[in-house]
C-alpha positions, 0 to 999 in steps of 0.5 A: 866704364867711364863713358857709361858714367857720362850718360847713365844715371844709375849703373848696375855692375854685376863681377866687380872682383873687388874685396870687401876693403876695396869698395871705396874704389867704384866712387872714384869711377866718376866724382859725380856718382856714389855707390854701394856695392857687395863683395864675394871675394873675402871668402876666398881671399880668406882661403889664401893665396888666390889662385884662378880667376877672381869672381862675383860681386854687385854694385849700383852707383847713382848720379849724386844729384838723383838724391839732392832735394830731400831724396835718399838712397837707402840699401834695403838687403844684400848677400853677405856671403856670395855678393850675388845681389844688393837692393837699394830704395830711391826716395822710398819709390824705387827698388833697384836689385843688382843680381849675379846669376853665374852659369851652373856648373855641371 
């Protein structure tokens, strides 16, 4: 992760397993990028004791200095109960949708 940090600009992450409390980790990836990121682990950590492997979660992170100048990152939606997706605006010129498409289970 750290060696796409040094040469992407934005980074889209897709099954992070992080909780809603742990977010903050994916800024301390790289000091030159930001991030804003959904969770789809509060739910099932809420159930108890996790059991089996941990899944879903979106995340985008930018460089810092892509909103330098009067530029801004504004998030636009997300899914709040499966963290499949999250959407964010660039300086009002740029959609940026981060999606989780799990396989369908028979």
């Amino acid at each position: 992760m750290q060696d796409i940090c040094k040469s992407a600009d934005i980074i889209l992450i897709q099954e992070h397993w992080l909780q809603t409390s742990e977010l903050n980790k994916l800024n301390l990836i790289d000091r030159n990028l930001s991030s804003l990121a959904v969770s789809a682990m509060d739910i099932k950590s809420g159930d108890g004791i996790l059991r089996g492997r941990p899944f879903g979660g979106t995340g985008i992170l930018w460089r810092k200095s892509l909103v330098n100048n009067g530029s801004h990152i504004k998030r636009i939606d997300k899914d709040e109960v499966d963290g499949r997706y999250i959407t964010v605006m660039l300086s009002n010129k740029l959609l940026i949708t981060c999606v989780y498409l799990p396989p369908a289970v028979p």
